[in-house]
N, C-alpha and C positions, 0 to 999 in steps of 0.2 A: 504494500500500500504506500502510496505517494504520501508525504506531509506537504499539507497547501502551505507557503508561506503568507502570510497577512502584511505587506506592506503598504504605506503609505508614499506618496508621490510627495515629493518638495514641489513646490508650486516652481513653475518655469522662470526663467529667468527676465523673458520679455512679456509684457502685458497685451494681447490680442483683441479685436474689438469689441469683441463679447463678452469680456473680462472689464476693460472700459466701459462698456454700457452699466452694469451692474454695479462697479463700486461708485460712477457719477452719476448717476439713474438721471442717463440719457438719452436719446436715441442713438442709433444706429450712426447716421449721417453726421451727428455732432460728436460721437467715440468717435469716427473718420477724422473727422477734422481735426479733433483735439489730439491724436496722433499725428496727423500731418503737420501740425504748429511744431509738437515737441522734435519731432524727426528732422523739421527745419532747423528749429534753434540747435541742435546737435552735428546737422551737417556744418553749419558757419561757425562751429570749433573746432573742427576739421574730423569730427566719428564720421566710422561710414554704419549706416542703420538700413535693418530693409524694413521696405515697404509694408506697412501695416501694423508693423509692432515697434514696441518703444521700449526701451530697458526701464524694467522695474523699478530698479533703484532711482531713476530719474521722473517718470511716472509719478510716484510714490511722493517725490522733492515738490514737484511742480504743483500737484494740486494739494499740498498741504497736509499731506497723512503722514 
């Protein structure tokens, strides 16, 4: 007999916009954008970010949590 292991997942390390929706309880289109603002302000420091997700840690800075 197999033993199931029981683990738990660390939450990722970038925030997706479904993830945005739910801790700004906003829409869709406005998680869009408010990733697209942060991924801006991070490329004119010279990060390279992809499209649609934003590092947590910065995430997290920006809207005050």
């Amino acid at each position: 007999m197999a033993r199931s292991k029981k683990t738990t997942r660390e939450p990722s390390k970038m925030v997706r916009v479904d993830e945005a929706m739910e801790i700004l309880s906003v829409s869709k289109s406005t998680a869009y954008h408010t990733i697209q603002k942060f991924n801006n302000e991070l490329r004119a420091k010279g990060y390279e970010v992809p499209r649609g997700r934003v590092p947590r840690s910065y995430f997290m800075e920006r809207c005050g949590l």
